[in-house]
SERO-4910 file (N, C-alpha, C, O; in steps of 0.05 Angstrom, whole numbers):
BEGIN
 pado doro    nc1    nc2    nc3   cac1   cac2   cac3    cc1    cc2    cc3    oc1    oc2    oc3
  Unk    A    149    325   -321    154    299   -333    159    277   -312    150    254   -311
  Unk    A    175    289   -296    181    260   -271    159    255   -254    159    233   -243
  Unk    A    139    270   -249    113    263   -240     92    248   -250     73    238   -239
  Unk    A    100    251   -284     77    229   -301     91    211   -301     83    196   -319
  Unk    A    116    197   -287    132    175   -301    129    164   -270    141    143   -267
  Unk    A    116    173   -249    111    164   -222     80    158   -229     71    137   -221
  Unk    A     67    171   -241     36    159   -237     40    143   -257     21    127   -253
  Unk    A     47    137   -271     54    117   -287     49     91   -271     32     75   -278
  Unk    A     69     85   -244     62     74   -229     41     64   -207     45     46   -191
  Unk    A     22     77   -211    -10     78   -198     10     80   -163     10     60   -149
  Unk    A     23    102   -153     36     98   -135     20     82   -119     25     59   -115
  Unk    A     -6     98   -105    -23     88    -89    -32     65    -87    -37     57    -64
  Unk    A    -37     46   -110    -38     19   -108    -18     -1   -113    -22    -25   -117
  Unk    A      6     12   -114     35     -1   -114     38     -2    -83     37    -22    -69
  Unk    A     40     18    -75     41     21    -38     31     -1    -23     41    -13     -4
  Unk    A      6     -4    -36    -13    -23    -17    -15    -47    -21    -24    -63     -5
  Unk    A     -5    -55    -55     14    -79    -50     33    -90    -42     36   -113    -34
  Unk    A     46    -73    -44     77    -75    -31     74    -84      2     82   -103     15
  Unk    A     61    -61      5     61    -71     38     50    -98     52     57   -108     73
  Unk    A     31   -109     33     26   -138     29     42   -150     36     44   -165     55
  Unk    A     61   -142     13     88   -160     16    109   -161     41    121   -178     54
  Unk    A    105   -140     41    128   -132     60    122   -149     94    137   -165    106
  Unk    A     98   -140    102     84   -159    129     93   -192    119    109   -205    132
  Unk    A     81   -201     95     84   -229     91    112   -237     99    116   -256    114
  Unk    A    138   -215     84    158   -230     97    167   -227    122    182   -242    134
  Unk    A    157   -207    132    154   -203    170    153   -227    180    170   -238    195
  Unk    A    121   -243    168    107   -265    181    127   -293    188    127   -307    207
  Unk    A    146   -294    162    163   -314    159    180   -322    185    200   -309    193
  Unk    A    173   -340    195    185   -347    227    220   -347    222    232   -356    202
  Unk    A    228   -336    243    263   -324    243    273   -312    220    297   -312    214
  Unk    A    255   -301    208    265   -276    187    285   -266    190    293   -268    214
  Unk    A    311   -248    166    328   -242    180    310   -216    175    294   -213    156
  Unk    A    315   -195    198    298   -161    193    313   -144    204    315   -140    228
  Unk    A    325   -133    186    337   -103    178    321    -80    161    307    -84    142
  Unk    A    327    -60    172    312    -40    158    329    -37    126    316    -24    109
  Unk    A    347    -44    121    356    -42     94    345    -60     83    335    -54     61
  Unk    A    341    -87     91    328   -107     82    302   -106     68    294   -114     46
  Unk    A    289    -91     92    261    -80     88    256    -57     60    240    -60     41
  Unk    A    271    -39     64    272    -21     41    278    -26      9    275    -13    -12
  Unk    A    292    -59     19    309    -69    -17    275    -76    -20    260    -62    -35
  Unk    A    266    -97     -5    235   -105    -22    219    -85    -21    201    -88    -37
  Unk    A    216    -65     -8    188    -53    -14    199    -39    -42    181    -38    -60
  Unk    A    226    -26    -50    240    -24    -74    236    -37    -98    227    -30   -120
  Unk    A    245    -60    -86    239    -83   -118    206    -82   -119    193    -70   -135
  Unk    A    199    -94   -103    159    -94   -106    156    -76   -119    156    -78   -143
  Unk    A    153    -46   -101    149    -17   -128    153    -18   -153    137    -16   -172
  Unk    A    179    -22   -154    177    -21   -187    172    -42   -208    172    -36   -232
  Unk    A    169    -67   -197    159    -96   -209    131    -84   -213    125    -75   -235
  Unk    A    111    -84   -192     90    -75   -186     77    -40   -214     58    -37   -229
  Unk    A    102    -24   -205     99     -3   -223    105     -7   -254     98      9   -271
  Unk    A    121    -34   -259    126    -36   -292     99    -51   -298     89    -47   -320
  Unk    A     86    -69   -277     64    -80   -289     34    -49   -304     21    -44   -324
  Unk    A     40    -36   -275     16    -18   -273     29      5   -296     15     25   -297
  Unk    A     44      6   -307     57     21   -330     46      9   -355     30     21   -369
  Unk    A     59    -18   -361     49    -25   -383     14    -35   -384      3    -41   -405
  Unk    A      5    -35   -367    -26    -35   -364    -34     -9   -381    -47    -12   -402
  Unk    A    -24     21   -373    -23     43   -385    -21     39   -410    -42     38   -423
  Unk    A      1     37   -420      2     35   -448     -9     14   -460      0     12   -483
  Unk    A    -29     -6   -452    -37    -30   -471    -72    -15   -470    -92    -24   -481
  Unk    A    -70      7   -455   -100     -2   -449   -106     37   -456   -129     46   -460
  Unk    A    -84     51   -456    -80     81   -464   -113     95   -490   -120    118   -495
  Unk    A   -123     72   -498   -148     76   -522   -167     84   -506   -180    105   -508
  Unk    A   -169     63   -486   -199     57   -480   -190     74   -446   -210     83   -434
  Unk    A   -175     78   -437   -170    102   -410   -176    136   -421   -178    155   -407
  Unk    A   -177    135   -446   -176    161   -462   -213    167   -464   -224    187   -472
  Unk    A   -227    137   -454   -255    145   -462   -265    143   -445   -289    138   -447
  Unk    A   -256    145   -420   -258    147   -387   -252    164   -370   -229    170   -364
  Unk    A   -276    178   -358   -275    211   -344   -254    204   -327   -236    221   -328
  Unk    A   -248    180   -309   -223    173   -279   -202    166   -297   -180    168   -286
  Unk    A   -202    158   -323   -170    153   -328   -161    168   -358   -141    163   -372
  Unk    A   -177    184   -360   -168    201   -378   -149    225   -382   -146    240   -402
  Unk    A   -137    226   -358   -115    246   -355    -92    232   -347    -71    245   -344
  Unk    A    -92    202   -343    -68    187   -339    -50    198   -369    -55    206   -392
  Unk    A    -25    193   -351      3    210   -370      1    190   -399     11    205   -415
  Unk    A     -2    177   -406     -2    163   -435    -28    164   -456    -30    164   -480
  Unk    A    -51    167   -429    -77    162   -445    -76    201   -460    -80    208   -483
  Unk    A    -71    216   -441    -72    249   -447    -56    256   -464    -62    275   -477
  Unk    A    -28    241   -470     -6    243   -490     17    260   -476     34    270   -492
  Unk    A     20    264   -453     41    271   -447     68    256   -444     92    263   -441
  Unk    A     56    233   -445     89    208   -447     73    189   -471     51    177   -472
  Unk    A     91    192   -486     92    177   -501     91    137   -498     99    128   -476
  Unk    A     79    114   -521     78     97   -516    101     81   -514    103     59   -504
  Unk    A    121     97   -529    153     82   -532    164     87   -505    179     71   -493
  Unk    A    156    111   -495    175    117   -466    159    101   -440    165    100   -417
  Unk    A    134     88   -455    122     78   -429    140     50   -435    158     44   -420
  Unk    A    134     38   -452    144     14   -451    179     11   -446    188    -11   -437
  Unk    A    195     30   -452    218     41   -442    223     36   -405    235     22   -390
  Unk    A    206     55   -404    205     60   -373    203     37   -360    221     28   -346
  Unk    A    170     20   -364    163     -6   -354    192    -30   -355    199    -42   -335
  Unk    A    204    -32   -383    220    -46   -380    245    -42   -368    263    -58   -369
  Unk    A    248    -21   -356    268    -16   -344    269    -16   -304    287    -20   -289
  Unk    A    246    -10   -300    237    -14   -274    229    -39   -270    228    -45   -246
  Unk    A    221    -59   -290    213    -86   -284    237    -95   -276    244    -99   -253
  Unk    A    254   -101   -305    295   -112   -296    307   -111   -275    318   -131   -266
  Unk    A    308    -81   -260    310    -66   -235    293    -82   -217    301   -105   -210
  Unk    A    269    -73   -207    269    -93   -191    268   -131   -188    266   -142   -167
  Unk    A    271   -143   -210    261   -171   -215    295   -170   -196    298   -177   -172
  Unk    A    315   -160   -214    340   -163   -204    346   -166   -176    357   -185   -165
  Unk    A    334   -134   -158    343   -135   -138    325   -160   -119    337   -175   -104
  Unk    A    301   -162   -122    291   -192   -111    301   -216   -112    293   -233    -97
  Unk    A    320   -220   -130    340   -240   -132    365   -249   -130    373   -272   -130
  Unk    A    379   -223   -129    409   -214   -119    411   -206    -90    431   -211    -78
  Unk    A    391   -196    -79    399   -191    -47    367   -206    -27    359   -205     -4
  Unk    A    358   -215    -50    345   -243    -27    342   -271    -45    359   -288    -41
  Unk    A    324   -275    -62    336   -301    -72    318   -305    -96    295   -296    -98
  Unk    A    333   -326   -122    310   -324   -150    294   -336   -144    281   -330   -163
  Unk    A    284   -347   -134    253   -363   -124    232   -333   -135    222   -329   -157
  Unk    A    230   -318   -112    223   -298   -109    227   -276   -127    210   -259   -132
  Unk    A    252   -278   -138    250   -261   -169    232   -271   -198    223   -260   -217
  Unk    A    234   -304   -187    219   -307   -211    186   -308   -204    170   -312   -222
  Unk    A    179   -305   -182    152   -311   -187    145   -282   -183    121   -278   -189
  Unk    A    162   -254   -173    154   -232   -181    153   -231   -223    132   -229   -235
  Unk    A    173   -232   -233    173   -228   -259    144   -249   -277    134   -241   -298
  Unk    A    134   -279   -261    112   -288   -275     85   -267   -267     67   -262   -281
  Unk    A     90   -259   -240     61   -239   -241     61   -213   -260     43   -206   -275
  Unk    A     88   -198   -257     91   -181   -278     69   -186   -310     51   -174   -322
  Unk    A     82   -210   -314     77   -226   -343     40   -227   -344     24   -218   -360
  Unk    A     38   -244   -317      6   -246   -312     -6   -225   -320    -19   -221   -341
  Unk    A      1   -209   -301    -17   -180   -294    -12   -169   -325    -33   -173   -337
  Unk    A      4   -159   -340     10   -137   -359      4   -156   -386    -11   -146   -403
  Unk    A     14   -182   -391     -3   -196   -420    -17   -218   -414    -14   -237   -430
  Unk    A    -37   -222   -392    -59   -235   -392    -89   -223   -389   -108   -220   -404
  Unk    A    -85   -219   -362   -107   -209   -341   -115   -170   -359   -138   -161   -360
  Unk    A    -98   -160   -366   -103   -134   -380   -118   -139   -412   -142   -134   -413
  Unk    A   -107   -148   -432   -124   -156   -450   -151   -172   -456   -167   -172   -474
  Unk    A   -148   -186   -426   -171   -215   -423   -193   -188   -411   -217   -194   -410
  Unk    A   -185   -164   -403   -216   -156   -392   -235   -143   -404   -253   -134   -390
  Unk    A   -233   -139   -437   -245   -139   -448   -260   -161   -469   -276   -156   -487
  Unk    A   -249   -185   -463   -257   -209   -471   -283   -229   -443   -307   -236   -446
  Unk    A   -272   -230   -427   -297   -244   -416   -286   -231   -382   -266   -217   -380
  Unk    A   -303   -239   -359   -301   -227   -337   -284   -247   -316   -274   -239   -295
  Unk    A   -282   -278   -327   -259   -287   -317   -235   -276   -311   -222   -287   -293
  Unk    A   -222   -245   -329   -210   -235   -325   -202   -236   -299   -180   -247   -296
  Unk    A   -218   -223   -272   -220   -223   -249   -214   -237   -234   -207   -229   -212
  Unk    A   -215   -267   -241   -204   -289   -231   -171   -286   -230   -153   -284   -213
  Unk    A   -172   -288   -265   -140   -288   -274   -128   -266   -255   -113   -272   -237
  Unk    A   -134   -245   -260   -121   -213   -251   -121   -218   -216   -109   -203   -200
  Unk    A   -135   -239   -210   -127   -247   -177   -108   -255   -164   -102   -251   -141
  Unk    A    -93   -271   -187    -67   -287   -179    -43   -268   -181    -24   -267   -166
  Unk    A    -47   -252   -203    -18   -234   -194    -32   -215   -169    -17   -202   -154
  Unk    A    -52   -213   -166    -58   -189   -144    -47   -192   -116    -37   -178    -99
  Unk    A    -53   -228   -121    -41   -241    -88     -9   -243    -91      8   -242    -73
  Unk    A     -6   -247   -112     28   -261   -113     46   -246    -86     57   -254    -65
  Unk    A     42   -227    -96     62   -202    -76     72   -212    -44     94   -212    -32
  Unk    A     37   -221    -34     41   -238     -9     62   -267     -4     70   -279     16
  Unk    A     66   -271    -36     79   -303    -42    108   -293    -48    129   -305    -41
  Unk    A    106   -273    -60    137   -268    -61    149   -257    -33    169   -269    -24
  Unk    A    134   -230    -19    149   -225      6    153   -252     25    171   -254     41
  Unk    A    138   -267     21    139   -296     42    167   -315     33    181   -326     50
  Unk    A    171   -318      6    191   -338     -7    219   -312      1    240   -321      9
  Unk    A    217   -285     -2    234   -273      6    247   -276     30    271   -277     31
  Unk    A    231   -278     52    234   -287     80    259   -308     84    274   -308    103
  Unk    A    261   -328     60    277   -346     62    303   -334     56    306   -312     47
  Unk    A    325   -352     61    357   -340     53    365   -375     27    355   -398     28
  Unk    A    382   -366     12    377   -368    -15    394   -405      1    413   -406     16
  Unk    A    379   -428     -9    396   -456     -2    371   -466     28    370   -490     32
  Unk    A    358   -452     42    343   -452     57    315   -465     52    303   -456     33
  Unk    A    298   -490     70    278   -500     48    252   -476     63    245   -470     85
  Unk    A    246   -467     34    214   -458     40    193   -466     48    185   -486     37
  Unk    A    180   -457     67    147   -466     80    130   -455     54    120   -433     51
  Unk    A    130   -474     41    100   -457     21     76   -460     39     62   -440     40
  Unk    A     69   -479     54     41   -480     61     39   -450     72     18   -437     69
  Unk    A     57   -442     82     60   -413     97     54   -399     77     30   -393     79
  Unk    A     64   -391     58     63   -377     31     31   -370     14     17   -351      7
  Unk    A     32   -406     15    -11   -412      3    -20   -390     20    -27   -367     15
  Unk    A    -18   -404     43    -40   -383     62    -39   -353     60    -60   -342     54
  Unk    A    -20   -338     64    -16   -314     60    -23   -308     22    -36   -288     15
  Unk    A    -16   -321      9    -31   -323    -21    -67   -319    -13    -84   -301    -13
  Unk    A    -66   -342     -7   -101   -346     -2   -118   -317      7   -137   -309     -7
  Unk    A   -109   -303     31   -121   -285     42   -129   -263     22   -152   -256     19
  Unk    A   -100   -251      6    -97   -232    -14   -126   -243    -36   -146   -229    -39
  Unk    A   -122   -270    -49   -132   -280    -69   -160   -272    -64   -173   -258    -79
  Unk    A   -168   -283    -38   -199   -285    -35   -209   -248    -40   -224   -239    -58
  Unk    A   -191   -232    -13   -201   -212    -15   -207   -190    -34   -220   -170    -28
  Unk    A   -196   -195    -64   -197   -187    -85   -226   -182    -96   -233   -159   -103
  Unk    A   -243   -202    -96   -265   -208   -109   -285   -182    -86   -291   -159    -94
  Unk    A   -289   -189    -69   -306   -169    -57   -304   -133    -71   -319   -116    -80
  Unk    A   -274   -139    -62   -254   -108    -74   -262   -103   -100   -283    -90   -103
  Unk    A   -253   -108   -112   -249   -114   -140   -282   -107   -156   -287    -86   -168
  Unk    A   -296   -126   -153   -332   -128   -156   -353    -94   -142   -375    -85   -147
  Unk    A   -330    -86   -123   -346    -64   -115   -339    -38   -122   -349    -16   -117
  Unk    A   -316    -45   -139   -297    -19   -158   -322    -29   -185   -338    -13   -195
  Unk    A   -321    -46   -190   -338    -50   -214   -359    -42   -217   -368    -29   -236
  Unk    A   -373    -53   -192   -406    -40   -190   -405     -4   -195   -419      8   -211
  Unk    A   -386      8   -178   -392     33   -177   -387     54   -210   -398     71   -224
  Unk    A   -362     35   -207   -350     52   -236   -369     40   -266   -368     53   -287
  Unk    A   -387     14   -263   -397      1   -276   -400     15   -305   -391      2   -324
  Unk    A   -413     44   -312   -423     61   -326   -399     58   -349   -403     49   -371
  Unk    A   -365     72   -335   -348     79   -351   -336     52   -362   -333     47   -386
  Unk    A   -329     33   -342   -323      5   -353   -332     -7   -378   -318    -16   -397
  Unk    A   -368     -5   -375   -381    -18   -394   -381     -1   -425   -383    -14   -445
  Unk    A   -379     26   -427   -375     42   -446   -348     39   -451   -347     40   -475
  Unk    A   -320     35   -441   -305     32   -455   -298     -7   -455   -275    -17   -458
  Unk    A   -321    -20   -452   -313    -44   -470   -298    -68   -447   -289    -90   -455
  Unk    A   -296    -60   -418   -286    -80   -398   -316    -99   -394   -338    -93   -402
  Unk    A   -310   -117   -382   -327   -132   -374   -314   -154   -356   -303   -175   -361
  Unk    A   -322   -140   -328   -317   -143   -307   -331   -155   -282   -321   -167   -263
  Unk    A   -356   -148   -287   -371   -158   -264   -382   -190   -267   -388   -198   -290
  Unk    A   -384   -201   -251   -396   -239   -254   -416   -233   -271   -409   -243   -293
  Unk    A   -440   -223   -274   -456   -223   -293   -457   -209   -307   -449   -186   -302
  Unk    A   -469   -215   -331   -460   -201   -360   -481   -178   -362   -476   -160   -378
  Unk    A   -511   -175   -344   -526   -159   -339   -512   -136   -326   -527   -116   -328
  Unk    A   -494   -132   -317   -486   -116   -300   -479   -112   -265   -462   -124   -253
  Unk    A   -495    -95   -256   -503   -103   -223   -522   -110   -218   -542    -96   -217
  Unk    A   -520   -141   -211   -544   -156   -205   -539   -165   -178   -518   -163   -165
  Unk    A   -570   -178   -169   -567   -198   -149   -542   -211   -145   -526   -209   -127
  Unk    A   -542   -229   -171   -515   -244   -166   -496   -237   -164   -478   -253   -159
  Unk    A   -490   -214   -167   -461   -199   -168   -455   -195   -133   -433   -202   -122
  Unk    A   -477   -184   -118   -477   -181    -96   -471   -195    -78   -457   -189    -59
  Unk    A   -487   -231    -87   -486   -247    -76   -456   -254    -74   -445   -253    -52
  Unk    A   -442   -261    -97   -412   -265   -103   -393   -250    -73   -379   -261    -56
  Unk    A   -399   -223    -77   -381   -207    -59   -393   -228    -30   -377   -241    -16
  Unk    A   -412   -227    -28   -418   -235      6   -404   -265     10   -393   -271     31
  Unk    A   -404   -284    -13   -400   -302    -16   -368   -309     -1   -360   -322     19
  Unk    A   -355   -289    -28   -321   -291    -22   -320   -274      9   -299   -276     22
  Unk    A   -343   -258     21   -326   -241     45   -326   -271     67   -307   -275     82
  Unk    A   -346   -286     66   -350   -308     79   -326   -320     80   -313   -320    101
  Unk    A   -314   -337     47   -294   -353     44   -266   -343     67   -250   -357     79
  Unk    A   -269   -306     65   -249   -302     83   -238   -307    105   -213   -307    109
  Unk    A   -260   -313    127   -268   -325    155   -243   -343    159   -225   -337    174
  Unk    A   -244   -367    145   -225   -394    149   -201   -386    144   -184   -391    162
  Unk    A   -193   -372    121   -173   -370    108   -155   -343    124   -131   -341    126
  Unk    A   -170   -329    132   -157   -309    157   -151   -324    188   -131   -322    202
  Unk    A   -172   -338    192   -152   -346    216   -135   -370    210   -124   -377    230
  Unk    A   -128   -385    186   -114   -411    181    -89   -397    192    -83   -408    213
  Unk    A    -74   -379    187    -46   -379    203    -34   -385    231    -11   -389    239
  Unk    A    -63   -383    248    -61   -388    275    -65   -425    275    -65   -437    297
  Unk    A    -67   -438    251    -63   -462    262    -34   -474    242    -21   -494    247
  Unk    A    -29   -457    221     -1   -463    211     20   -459    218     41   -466    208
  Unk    A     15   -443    243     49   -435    266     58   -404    258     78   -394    269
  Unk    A     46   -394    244     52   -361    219     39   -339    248     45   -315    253
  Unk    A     23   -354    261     13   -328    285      4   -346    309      0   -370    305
  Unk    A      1   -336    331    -12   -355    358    -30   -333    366    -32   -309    363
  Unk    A    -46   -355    379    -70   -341    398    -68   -343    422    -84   -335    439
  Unk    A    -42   -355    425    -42   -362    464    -27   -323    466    -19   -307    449
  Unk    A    -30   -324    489    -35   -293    505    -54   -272    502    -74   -277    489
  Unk    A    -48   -245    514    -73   -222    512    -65   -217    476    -83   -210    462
  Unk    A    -45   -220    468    -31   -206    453    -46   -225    421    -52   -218    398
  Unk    A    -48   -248    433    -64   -271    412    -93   -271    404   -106   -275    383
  Unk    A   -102   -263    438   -134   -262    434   -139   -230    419   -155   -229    400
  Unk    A   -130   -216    423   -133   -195    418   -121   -191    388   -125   -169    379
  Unk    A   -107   -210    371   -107   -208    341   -136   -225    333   -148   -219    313
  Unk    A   -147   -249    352   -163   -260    336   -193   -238    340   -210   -236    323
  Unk    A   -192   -229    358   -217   -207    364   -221   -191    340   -242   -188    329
  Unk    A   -193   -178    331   -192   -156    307   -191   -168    280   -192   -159    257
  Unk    A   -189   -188    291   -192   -212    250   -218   -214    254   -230   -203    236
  Unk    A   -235   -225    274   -259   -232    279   -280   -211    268   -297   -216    251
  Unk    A   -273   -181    282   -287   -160    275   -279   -152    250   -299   -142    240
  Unk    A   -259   -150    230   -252   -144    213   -265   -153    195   -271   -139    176
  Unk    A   -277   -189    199   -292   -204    175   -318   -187    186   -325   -167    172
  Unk    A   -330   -191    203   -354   -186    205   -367   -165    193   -390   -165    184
  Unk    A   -346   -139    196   -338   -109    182   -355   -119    161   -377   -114    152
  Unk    A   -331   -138    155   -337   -141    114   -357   -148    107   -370   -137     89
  Unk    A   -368   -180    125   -386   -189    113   -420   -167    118   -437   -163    101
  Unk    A   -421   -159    138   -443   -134    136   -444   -116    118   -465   -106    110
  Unk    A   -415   -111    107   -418    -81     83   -436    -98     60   -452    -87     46
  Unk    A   -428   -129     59   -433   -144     20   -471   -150     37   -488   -160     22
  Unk    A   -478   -144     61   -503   -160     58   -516   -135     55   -536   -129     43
  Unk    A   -499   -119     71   -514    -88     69   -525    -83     25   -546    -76     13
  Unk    A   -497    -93     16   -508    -84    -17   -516   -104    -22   -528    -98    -43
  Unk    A   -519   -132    -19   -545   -144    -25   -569   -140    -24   -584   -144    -43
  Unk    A   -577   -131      5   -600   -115      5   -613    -90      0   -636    -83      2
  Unk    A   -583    -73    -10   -608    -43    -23   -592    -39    -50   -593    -16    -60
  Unk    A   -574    -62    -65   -569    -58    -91   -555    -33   -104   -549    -35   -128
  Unk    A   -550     -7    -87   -541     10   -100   -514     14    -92   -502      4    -73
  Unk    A   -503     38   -117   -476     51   -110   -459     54    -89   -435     49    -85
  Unk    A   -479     66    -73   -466     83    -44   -462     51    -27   -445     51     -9
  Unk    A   -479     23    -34   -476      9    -17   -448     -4    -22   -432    -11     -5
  Unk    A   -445     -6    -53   -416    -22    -60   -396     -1    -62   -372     -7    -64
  Unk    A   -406     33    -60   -378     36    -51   -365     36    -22   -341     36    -18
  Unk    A   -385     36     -2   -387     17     27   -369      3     25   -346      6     34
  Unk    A   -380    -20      7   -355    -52      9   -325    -37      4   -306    -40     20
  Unk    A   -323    -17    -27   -297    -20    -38   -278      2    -10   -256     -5     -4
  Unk    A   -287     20      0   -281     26     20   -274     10     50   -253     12     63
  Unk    A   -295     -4     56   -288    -23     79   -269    -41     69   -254    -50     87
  Unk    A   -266    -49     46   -242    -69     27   -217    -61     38   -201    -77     48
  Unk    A   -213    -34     35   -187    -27     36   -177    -15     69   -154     -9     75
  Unk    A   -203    -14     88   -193    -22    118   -185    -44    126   -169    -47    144
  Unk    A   -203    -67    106   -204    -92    124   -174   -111    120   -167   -126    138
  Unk    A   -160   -110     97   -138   -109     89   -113   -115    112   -108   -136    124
  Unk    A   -103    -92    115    -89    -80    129    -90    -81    161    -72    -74    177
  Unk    A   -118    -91    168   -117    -89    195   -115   -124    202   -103   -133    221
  Unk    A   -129   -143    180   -124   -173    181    -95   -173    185    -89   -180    208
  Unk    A    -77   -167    171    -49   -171    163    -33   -160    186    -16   -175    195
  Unk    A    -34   -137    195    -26   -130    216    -28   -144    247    -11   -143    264
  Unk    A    -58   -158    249    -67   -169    267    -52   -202    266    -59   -219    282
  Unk    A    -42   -206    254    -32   -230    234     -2   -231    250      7   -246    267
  Unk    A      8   -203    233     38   -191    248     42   -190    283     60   -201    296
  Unk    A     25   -177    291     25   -169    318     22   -195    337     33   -195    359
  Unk    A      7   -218    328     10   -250    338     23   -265    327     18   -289    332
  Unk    A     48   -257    306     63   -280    291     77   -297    322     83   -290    344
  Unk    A     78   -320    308     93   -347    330    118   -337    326    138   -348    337
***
């Protein structure tokens, strides 16, 4: 039972939001940084993060039940019930909204609890209505980066949002590539249970392709903007050598979306959704490792 009430939480993509977060408030110039500090947010994130990806479960438990990858999730199979999901969710949401706001500050509790809201009664019902979804479902995807950043602050302290946008922005953009190349692949089960997800309503098209190459482009500016908002420097080995690994990191990307522009298939967009989830992690780090 305590193992379906953890996948409940999509651990694995709670993790890799979280950690979003967590670098963002790294980035925050004179942070205070403690490892307890560190552990309360990646804490609250998880389970903000996990009540969203909970009640996603239970709103969507019909149509995961007619899906070979999510048909053994603990609600869609019937091993937890829909009252204990929404039980659960509401109780790990409270939990963490709380601790984001009691031991760093409500700014940051509340714009964790509006993505909650986003993500679990907007962006989840809207994706079987039109594929804007994806748009919508972008803004809580990025928030995480906006909340660890507003966390950064101590509560009476004025916030750098421009700092915040930017680290928003990076998350936001990189979604669509991500996101569009989970779609292409999984396209088959999506479209049989009734999502509609991809930019065109044909399916995997040209234009769908184009889109991903499009947004890997948009990334370019928006990955290096922190080196001119004061969030990272390029002066030393230590500078050139973050913009080298941002540099190669886009290029990574933008080759995988031209690569599936040009041969249209599976293996090419699961390329992207794979290189998606290197390219991530090594921007953000490269980000960290030259913060001002």
């Amino acid at each position: 039972m305590f193992k379906d009430f953890v996948q409940l939480t999509k651990p694995s993509l709670s993790i890799m939001v979280v950690f979003s977060s967590v670098i963002s408030y790294l980035l925050v110039p004179e942070v205070l940084i403690d490892w307890w500090r560190i552990v309360l947010l990646f804490a609250g994130g998880m389970l903000v993060t996990g009540s969203a990806n909970t009640i996603n479960m239970v709103v969507e438990k019909d149509t995961d039940a007619l899906m070979k990858r999510t048909a053994k999730r603990p609600i869609a199979s019937g091993r937890i019930t829909p009252e204990q999901g929404w039980g659960f969710a509401i109780l790990t949401g409270a939990i963490g909204v709380f601790i984001l706001g009691y031991y760093f500050n409500w700014t940051a509790a509340i714009i964790a609890a509006f993505s909650l809201f986003l993500y679990a009664f907007v962006y989840t019902p809207l994706k079987k209505v039109n594929s804007i979804a994806v748009l919508v479902g972008a803004i809580p995807g990025a928030l995480p980066c906006l909340i660890g950043w507003v966390a950064g602050f101590v509560p009476g302290q004025q916030i750098d949002w421009l700092g915040g946008a930017v680290m928003f922005g990076i998350q936001f953009l990189w979604q669509f590539p991500h996101f569009w190349a989970i779609a292409w692949v999984a396209h088959k089960d999506y479209s049989e249970a009734g999502f509609k997800l991809l930019p065109s309503d044909k399916g995997p098209t040209k234009f769908t392709a184009l889109q991903t190459l499009v947004y890997s482009l948009l990334l370019v500016p928006i990955t290096f903007a922190p080196f001119f908002t004061g969030i990272s420097s390029a002066t030393g080995l230590i500078g050139i050598l973050a913009l080298v690994l941002i540099g190669a990191a886009n290029l990574f990307m933008i080759m995988r979306c031209v690569m599936l522009y040009n041969r249209m298939d599976v293996k090419s967009a699961r390329n992207v959704m794979f290189g998606s989830y290197m390219y991530l992690p090594v921007v953000l780090l490269a980000l960290l490792l030259a913060k001002g």
